[in-house]
OpenMM code with the backbone's topology and positions (N, CA, C; nanometers):
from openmm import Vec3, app, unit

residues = "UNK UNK UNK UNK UNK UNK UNK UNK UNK UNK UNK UNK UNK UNK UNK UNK UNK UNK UNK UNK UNK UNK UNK UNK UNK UNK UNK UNK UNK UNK UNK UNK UNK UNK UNK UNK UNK UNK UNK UNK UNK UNK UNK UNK UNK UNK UNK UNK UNK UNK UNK UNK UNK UNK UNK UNK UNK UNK UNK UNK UNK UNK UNK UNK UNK UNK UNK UNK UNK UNK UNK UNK UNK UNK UNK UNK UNK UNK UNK UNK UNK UNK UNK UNK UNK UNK UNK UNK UNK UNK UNK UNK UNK UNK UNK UNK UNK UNK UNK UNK UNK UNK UNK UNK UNK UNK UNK".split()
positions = [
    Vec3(-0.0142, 2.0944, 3.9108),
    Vec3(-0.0978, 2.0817, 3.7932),
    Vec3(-0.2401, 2.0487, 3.8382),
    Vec3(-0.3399, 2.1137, 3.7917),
    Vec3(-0.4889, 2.1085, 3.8428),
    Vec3(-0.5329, 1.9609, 3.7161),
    Vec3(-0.6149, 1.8831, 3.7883),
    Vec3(-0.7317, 1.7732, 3.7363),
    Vec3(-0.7373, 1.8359, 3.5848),
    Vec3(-0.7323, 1.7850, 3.5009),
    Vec3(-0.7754, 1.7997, 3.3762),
    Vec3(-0.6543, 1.8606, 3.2103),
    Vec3(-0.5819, 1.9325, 3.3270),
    Vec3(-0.4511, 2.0345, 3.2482),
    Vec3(-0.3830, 1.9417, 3.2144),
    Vec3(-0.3389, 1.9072, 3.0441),
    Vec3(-0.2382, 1.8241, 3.0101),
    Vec3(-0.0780, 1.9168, 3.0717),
    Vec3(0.0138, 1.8370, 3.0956),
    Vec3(0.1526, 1.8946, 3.1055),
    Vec3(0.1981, 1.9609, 3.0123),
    Vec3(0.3390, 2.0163, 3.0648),
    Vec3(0.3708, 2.1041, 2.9648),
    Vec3(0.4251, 1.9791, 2.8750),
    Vec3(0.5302, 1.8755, 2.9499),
    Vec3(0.6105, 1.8125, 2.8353),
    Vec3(0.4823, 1.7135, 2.7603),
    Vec3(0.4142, 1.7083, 2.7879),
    Vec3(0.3036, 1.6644, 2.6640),
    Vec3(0.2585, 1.6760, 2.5779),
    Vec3(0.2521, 1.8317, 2.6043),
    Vec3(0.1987, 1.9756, 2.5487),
    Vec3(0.3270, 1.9967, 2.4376),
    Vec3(0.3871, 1.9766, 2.4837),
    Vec3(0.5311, 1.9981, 2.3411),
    Vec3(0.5958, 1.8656, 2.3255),
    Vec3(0.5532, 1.7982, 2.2943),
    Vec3(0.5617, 1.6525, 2.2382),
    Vec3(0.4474, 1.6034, 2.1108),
    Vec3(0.3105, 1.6463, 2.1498),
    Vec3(0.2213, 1.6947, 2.0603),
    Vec3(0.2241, 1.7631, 1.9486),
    Vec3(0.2867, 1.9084, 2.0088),
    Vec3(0.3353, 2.0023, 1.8811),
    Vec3(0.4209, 1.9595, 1.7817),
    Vec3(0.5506, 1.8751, 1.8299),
    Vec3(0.6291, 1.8366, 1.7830),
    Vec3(0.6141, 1.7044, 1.6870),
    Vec3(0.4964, 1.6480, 1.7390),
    Vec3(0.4357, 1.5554, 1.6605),
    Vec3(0.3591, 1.6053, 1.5500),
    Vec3(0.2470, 1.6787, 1.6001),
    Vec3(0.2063, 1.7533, 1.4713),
    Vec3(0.2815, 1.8325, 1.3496),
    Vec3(0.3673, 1.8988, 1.4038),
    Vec3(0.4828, 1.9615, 1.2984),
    Vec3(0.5465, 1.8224, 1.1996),
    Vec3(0.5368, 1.7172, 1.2871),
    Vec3(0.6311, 1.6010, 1.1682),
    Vec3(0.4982, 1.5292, 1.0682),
    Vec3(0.3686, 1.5733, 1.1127),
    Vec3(0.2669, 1.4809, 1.0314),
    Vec3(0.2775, 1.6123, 0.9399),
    Vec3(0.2288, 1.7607, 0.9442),
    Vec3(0.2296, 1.8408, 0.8807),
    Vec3(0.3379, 1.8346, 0.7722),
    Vec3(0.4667, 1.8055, 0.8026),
    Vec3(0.5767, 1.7818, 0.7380),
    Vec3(0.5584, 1.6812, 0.5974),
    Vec3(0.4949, 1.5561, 0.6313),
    Vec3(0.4789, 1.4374, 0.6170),
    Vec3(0.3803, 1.3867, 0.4891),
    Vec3(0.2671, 1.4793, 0.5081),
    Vec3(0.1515, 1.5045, 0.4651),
    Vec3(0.1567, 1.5297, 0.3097),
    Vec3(0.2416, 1.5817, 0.2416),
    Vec3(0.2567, 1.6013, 0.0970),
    Vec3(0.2448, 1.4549, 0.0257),
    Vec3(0.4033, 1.4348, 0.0775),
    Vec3(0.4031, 1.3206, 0.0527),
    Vec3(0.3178, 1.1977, 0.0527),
    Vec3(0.2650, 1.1801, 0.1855),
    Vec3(0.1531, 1.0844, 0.2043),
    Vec3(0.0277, 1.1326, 0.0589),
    Vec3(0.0291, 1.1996, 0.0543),
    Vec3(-0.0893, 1.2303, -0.0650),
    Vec3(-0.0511, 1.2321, -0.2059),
    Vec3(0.0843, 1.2420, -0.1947),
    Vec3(0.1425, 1.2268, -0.3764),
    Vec3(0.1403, 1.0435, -0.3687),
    Vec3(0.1764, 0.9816, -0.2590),
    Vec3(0.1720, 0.8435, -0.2956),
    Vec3(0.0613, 0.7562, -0.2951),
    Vec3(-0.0532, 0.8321, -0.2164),
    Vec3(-0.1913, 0.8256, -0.2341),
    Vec3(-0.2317, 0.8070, -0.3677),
    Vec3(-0.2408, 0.9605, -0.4538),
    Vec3(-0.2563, 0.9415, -0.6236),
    Vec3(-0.1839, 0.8405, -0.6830),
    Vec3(-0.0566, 0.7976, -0.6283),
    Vec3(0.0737, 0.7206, -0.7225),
    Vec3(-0.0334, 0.5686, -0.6836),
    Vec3(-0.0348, 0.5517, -0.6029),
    Vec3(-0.1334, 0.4318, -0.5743),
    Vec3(-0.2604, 0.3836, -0.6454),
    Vec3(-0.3482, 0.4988, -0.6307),
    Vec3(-0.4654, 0.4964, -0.7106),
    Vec3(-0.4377, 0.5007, -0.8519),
    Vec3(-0.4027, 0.5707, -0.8990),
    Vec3(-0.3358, 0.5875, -1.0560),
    Vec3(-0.2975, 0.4346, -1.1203),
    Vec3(-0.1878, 0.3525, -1.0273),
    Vec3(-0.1732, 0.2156, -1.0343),
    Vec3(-0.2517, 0.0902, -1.0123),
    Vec3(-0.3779, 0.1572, -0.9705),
    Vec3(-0.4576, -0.0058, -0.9030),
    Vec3(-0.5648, 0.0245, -1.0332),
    Vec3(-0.5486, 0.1540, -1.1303),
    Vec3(-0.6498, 0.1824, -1.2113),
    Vec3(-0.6138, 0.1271, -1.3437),
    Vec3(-0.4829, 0.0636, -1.3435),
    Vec3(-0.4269, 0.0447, -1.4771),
    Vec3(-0.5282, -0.1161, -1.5194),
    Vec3(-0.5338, -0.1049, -1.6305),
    Vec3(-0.5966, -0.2428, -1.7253),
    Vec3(-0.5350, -0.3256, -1.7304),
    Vec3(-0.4449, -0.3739, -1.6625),
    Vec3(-0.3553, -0.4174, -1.6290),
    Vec3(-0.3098, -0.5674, -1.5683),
    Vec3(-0.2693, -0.6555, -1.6044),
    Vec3(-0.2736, -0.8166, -1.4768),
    Vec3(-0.1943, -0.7160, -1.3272),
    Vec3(-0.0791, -0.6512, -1.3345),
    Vec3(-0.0708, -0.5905, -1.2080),
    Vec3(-0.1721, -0.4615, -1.1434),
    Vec3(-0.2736, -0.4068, -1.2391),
    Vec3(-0.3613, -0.3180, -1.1812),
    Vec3(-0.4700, -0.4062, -1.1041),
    Vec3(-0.4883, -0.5147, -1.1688),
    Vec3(-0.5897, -0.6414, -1.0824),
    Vec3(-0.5202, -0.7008, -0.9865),
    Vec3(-0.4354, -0.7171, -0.9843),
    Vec3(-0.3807, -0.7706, -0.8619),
    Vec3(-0.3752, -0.6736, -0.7578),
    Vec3(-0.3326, -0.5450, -0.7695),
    Vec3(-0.3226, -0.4195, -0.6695),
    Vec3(-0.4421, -0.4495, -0.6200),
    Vec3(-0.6063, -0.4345, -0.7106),
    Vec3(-0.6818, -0.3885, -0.7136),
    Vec3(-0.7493, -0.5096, -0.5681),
    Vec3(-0.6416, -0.6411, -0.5995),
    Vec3(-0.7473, -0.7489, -0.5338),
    Vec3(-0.6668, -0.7346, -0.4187),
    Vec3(-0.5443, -0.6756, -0.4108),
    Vec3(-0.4555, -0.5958, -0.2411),
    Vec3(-0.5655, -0.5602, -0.1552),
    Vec3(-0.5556, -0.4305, -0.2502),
    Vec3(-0.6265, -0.3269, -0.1385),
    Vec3(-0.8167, -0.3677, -0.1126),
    Vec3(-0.8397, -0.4704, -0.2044),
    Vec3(-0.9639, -0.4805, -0.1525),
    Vec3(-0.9518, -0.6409, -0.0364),
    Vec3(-0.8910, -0.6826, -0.0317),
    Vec3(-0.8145, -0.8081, 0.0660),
    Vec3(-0.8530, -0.7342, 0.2333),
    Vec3(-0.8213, -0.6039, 0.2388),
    Vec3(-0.8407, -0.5503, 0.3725),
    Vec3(-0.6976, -0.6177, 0.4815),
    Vec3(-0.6238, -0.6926, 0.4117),
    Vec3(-0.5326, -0.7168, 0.4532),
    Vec3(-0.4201, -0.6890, 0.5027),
    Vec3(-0.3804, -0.6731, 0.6210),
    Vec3(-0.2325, -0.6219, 0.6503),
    Vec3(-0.1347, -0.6154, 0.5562),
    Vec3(-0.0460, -0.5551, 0.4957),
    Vec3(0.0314, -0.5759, 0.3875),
    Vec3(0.1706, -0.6335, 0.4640),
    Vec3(0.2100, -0.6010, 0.5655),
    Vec3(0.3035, -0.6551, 0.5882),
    Vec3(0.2750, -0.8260, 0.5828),
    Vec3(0.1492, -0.8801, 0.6357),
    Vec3(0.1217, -1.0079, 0.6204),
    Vec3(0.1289, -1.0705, 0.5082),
    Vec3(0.0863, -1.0126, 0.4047),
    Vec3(0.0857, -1.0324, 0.2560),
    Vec3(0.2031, -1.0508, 0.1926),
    Vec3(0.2787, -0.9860, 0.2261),
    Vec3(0.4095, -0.9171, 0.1830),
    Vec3(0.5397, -1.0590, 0.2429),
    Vec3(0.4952, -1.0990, 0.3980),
    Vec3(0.5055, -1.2433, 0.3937),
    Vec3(0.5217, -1.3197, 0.3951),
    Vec3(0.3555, -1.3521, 0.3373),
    Vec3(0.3681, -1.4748, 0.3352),
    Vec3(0.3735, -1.5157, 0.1552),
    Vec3(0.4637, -1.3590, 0.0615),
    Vec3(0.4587, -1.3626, -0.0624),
    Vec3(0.6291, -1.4167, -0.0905),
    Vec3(0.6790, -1.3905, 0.0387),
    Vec3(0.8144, -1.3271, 0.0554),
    Vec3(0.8661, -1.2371, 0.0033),
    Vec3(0.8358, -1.1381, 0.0316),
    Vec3(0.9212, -1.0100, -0.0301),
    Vec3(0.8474, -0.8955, 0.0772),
    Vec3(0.9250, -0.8061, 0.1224),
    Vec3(0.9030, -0.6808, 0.2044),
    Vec3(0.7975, -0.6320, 0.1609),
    Vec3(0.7407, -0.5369, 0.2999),
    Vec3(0.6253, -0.4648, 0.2756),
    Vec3(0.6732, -0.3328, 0.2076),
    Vec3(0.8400, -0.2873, 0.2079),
    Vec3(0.8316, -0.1815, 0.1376),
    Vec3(0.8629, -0.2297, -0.0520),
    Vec3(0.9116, -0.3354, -0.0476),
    Vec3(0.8916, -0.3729, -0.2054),
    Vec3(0.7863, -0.3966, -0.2283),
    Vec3(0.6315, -0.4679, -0.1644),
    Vec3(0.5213, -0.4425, -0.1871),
    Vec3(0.4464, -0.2896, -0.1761),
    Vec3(0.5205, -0.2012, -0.1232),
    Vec3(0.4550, -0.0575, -0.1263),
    Vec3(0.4770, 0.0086, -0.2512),
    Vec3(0.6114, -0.0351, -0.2815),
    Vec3(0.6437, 0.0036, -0.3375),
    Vec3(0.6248, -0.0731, -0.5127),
    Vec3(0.5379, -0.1504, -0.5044),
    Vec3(0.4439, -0.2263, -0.6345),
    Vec3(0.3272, -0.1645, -0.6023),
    Vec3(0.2760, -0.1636, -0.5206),
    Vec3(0.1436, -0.0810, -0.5393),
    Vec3(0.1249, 0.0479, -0.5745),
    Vec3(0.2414, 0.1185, -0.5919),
    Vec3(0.2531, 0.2581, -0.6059),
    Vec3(0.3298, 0.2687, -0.7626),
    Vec3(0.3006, 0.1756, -0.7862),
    Vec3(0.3749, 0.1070, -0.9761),
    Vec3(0.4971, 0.1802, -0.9782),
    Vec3(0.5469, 0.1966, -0.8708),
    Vec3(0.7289, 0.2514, -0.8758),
    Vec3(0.8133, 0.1543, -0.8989),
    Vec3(0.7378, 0.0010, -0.9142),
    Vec3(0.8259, -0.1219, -0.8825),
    Vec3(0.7853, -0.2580, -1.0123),
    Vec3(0.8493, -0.3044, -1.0477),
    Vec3(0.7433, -0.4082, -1.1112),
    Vec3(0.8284, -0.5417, -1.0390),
    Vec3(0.7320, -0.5927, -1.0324),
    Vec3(0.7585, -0.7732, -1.0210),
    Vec3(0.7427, -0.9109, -1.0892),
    Vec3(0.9024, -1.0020, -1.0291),
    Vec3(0.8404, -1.1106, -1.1347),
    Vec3(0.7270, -1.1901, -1.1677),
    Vec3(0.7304, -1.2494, -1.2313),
    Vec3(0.5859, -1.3226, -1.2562),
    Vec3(0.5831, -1.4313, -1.1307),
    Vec3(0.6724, -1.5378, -1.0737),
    Vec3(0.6398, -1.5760, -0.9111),
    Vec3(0.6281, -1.5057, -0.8372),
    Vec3(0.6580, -1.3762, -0.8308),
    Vec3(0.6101, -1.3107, -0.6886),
    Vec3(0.5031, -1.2826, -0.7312),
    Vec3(0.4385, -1.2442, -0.8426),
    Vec3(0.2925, -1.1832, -0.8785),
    Vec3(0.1824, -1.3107, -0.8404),
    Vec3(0.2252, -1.4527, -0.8886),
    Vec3(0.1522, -1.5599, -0.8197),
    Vec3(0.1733, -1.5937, -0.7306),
    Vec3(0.2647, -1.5467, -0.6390),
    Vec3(0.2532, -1.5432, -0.4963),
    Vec3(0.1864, -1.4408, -0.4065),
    Vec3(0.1961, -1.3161, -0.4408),
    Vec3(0.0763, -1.2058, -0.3918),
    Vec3(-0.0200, -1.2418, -0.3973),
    Vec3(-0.1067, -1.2973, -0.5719),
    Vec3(-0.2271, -1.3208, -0.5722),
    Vec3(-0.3056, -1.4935, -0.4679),
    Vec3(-0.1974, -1.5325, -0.4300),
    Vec3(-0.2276, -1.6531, -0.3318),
    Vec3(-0.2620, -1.6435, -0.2367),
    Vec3(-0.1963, -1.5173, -0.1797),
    Vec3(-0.1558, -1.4471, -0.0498),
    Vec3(-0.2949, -1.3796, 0.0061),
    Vec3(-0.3907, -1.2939, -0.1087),
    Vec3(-0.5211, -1.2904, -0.1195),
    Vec3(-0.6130, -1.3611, -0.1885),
    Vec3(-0.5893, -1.4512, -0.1927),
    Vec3(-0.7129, -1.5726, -0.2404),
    Vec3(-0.7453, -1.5667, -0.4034),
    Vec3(-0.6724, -1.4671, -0.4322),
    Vec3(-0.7274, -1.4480, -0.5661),
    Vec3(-0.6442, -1.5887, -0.7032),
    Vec3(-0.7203, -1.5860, -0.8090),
    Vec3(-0.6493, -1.6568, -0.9093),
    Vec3(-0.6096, -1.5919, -1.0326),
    Vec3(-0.5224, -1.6058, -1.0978),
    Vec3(-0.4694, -1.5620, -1.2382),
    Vec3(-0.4714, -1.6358, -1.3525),
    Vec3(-0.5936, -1.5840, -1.4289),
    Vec3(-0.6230, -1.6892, -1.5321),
    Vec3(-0.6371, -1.5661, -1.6724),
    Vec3(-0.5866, -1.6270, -1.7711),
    Vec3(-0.6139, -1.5127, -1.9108),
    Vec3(-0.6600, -1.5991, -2.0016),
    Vec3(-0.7237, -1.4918, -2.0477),
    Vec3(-0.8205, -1.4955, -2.2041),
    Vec3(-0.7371, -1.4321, -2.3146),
    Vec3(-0.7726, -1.5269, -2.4112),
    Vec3(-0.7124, -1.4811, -2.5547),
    Vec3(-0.8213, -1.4401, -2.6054),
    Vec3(-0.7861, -1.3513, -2.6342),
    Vec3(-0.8671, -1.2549, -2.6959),
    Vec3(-0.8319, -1.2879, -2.8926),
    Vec3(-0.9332, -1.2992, -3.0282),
    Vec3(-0.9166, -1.3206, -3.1189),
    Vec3(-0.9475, -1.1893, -3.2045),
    Vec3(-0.8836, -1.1645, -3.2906),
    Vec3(-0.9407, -1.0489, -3.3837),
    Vec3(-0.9942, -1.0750, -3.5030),
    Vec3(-1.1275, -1.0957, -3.5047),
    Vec3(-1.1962, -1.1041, -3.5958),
    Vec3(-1.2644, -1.0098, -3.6628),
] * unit.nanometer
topology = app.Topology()
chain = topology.addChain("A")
for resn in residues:
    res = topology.addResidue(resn, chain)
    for name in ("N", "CA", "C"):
        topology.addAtom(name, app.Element.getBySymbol(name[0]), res)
């Protein structure tokens, strides 16, 4: 093999990698929208998503120190999931955030 030439078994380990992201890729983008769609809701859980993904935070860390898995937290951020009201004040702890509501009056 000359200076510079990747191998062959590299060379088809690559491919084979690329074929599984290509594979992969739908999906990754339908749960993309399913995500965004959910952090957009008016929502006490669209604010909480909303204060996730702006946390910059590892989710598995989040996830925790909320106790509950990063795929039951993936799977709340992608509003496929809902949670109880302690785990929801435990997420929002988890990113610094607080949960406080307004009554709203109709006058």
């Amino acid at each position: 093999m000359n200076e510079g030439q990747i191998p062959d078994k590299l060379l088809s380990q690559i491919e084979r990698d690329r074929e599984l992201i290509e594979q992969e890729l739908p999906e990754l983008a339908d749960r993309d929208v399913r995500m965004r769609e959910a952090a957009d809701e008016d929502t006490l859980s669209g604010h909480l998503r909303r204060a996730i993904h702006h946390s910059r935070r590892p989710l598995r860390d989040i996830g925790r120190e909320a106790g509950i898995s990063s795929t039951l937290l993936c799977d709340f951020l992608e509003g496929e999931r809902t949670l109880r009201s302690d785990v929801l004040d435990r997420l929002a702890q988890a990113v610094g955030v607080t949960i406080s509501l307004v009554a709203h009056t109709n006058e």
